[in-house]
C-alpha positions in Angstrom: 241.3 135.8 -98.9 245.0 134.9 -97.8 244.0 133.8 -94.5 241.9 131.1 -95.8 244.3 129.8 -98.0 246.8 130.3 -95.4 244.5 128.1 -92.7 245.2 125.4 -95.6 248.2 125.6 -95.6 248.8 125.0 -91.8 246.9 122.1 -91.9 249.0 120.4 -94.1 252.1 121.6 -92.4 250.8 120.6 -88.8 249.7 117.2 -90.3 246.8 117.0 -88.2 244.8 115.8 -90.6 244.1 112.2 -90.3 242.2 111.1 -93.5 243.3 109.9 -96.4 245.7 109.9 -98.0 247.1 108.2 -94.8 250.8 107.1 -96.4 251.4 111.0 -97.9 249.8 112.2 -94.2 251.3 109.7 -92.0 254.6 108.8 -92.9 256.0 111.6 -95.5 254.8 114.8 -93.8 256.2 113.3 -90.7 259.4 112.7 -92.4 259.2 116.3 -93.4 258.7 117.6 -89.9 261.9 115.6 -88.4 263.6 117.2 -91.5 262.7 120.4 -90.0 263.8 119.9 -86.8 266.9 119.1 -87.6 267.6 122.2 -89.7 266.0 124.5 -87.1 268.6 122.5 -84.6 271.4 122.8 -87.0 270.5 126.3 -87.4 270.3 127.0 -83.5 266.4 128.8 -84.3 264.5 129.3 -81.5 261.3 131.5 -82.6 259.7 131.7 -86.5 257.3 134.4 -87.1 255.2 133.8 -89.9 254.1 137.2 -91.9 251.2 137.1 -93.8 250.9 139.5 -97.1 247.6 140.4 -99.3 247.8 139.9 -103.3 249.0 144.0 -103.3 251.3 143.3 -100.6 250.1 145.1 -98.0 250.3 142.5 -94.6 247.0 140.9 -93.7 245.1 142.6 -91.0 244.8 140.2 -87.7 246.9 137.7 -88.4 249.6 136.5 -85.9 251.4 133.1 -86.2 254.4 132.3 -84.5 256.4 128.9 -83.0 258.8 129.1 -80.2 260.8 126.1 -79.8 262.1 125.3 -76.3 265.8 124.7 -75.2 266.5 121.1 -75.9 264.2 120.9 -79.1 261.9 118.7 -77.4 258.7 121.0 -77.7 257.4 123.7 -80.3 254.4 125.5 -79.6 252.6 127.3 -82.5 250.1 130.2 -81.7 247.6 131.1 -84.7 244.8 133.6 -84.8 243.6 135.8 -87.4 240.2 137.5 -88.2 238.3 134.9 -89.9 239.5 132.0 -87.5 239.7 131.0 -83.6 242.7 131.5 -82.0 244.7 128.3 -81.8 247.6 126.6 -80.0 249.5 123.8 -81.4 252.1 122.1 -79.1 254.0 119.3 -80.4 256.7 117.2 -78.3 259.7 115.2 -79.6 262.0 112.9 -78.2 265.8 113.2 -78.4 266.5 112.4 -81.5 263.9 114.6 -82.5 261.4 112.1 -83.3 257.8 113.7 -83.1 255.6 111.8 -80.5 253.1 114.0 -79.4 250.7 116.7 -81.2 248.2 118.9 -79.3 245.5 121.6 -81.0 243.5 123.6 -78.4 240.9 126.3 -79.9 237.8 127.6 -78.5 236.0 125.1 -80.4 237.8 121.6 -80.2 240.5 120.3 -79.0 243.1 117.6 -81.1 245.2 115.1 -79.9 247.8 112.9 -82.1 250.3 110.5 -80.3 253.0 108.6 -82.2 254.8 104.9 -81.4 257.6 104.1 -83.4 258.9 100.5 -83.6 262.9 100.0 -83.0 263.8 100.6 -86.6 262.2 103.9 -85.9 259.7 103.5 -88.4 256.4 104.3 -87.1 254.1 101.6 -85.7 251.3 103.2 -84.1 249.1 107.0 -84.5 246.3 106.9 -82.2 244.1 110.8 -82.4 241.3 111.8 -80.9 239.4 114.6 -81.9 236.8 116.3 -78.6 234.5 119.5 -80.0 231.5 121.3 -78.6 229.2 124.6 -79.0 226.0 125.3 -77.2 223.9 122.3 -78.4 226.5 119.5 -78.3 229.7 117.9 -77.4 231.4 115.3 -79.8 234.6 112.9 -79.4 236.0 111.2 -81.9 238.8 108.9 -82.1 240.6 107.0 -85.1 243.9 104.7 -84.3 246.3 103.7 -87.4 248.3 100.6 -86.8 250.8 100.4 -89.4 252.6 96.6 -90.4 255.9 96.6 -92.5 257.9 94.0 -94.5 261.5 94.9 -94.6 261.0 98.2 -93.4 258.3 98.8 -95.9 254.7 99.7 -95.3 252.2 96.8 -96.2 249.3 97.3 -94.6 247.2 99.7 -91.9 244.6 99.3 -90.2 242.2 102.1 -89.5 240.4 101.2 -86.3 236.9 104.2 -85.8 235.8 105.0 -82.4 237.3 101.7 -81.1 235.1 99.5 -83.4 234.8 100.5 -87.3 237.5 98.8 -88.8 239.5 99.3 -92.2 242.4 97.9 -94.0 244.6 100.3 -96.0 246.9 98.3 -98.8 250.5 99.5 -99.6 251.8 98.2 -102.8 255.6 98.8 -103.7 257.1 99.6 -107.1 260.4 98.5 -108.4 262.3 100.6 -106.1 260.8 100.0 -103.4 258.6 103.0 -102.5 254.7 103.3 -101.6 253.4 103.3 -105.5 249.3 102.3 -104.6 247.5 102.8 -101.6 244.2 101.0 -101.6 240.9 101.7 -99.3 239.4 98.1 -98.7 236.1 99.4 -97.8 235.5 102.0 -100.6 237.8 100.8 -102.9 239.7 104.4 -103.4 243.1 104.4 -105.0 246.1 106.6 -104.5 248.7 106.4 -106.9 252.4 107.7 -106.0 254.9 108.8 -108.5 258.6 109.7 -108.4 261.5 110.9 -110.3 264.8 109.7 -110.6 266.4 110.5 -107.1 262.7 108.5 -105.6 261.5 111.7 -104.5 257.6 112.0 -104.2 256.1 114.0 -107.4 252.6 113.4 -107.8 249.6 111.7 -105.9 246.8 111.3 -107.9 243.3 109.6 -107.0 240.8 106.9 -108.4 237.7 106.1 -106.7 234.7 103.5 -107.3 232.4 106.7 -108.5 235.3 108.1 -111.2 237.8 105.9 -112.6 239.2 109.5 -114.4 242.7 109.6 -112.7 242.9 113.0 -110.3 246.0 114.6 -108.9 245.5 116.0 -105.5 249.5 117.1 -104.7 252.1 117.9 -107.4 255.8 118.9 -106.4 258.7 120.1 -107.5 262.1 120.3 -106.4 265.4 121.8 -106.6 269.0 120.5 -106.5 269.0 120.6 -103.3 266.0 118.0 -102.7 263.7 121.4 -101.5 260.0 121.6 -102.1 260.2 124.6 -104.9 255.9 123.9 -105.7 253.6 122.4 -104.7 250.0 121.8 -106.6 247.7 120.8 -104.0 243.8 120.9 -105.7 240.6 122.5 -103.8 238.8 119.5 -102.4 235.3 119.2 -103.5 236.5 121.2 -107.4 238.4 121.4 -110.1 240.2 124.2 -109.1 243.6 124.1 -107.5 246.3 126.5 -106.0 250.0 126.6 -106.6 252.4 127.2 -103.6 255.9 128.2 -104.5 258.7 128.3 -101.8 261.9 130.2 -101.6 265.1 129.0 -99.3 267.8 131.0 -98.2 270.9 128.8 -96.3 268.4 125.5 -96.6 265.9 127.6 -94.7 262.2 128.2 -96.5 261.8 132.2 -96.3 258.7 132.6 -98.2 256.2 131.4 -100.1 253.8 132.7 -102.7 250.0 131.6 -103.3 248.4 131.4 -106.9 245.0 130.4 -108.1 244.8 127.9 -111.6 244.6 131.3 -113.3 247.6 132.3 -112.4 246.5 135.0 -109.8 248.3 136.0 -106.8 246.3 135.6 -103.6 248.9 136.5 -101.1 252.2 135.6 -99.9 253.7 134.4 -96.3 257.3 135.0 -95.1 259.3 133.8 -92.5 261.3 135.3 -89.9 264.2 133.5 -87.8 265.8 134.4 -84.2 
């Protein structure tokens, strides 16, 4: 059961997901990641093991995760496999000031490929991906380009460009202080709402589409003093039921985190190891 939740989880983590919502999956999880660099530079870490745990604690059978991060912090390379999934390889480049430019996801299966442009301000102006899979009966590519357009250094606009031809503008509208409050869909009309506290940190993105105008959160977090993810709500796509992640930090560094169903039931736990 853990491993599936825990495949979820490194999705979110790798950001390789390109759909929506593109602001939260764009720009803040790749905020996050050059946050993490920096601590793993500031903290001179070379390897993390990740150590998967069953809801009695005993570890997970077949799982192995683990990213090595080279000499000058310009590469990470993060090998995955466990029983219930391909074994996988995700290698991610950065430039020197740690900047991510480059993801690449090899499996049996498929193969994904994210590159990143930044304009000078270093906010980020370009995420081009392609996506190449196959089995025995077929072989399928896919690609989807995001060109992103700012005023002041604010998002106001991207525009999804589809295998080179099917076109969409996404909508960013501002609050008060300045932060991506709606993100609109021009083509189906879906909504993402953005909320934050006092200190402008992201707490809650919740959805509205032209089939439901019922408000739905899809992410909730929580922080501590430090400005640390301490939860995270994240619901099951496709239900009403959701999972709650809560994180543990030692010296700034996240050392484990715990899985729980909406009824409050363990499903397994993941900790982190540091060399």
């Amino acid at each position: 059961m853990i491993n599936r939740i825990l495949a979820t989880a490194l999705l979110i983590l790798s950001i390789s997901n390109v759909h929506a919502q593109y602001f939260f999956k764009d720009i803040v999880s790749n905020n996050q990641v050059l946050a993490d660099m920096k601590s793993y530079k500031e903290n001179k870490v070379k390897k993390i093991t990740l150590k998967s745990f069953e809801d009695n604690g005993a570890e997970s059978e077949g799982f192995f995760c683990e990213k090595k991060i080279n000499k000058d912090y310009t590469k990470t390379e993060l090998y995955t496999r466990a029983d219930i999934a391909a074994a996988s390889l995700f290698t991610s480049t950065f430039d020197k000031s740690l900047k991510l430019l480059r993801t690449y996801d090899s499996s049996v299966l498929s193969v994904t490929e994210i590159k990143y442009s930044y304009n000078n301000d270093q906010t980020i102006s370009n995420i081009f991906s392609s996506v190449r899979s196959k089995d025995e009966d077929f072989n399928n590519s896919i690609t989807e380009e995001h060109i992103y357009t700012y005023e002041n250094n604010k998002p106001t606009k991207m525009t999804r460009i589809k295998n080179s031809s099917d076109t969409t503008d996404i909508l960013f509208q501002l609050d008060d202080n300045g932060n991506v409050a709606i993100e609109k869909d021009t083509k189906n009309g879906t909504k993402f709402y953005y909320y934050y506290d006092g200190k402008n940190r992201l707490t809650d993105i919740v959805q509205e589409n032209e089939y439901s105008k019922n408000l739905k959160p899809d992410y909730i977090f929580e922080y501590n003093n430090a400005g640390l993810i301490t939860q995270m709500t994240a619901m099951e796509e496709g239900s009403k039921s959701y999972y709650v992640w809560k994180y543990s930090y030692d010296n700034g560094m996240r050392v484990k985190e715990r899985c729980f169903t909406d009824e409050r039931r363990l499903m397994g736990s993941i900790e982190y190891e540091y060399k």
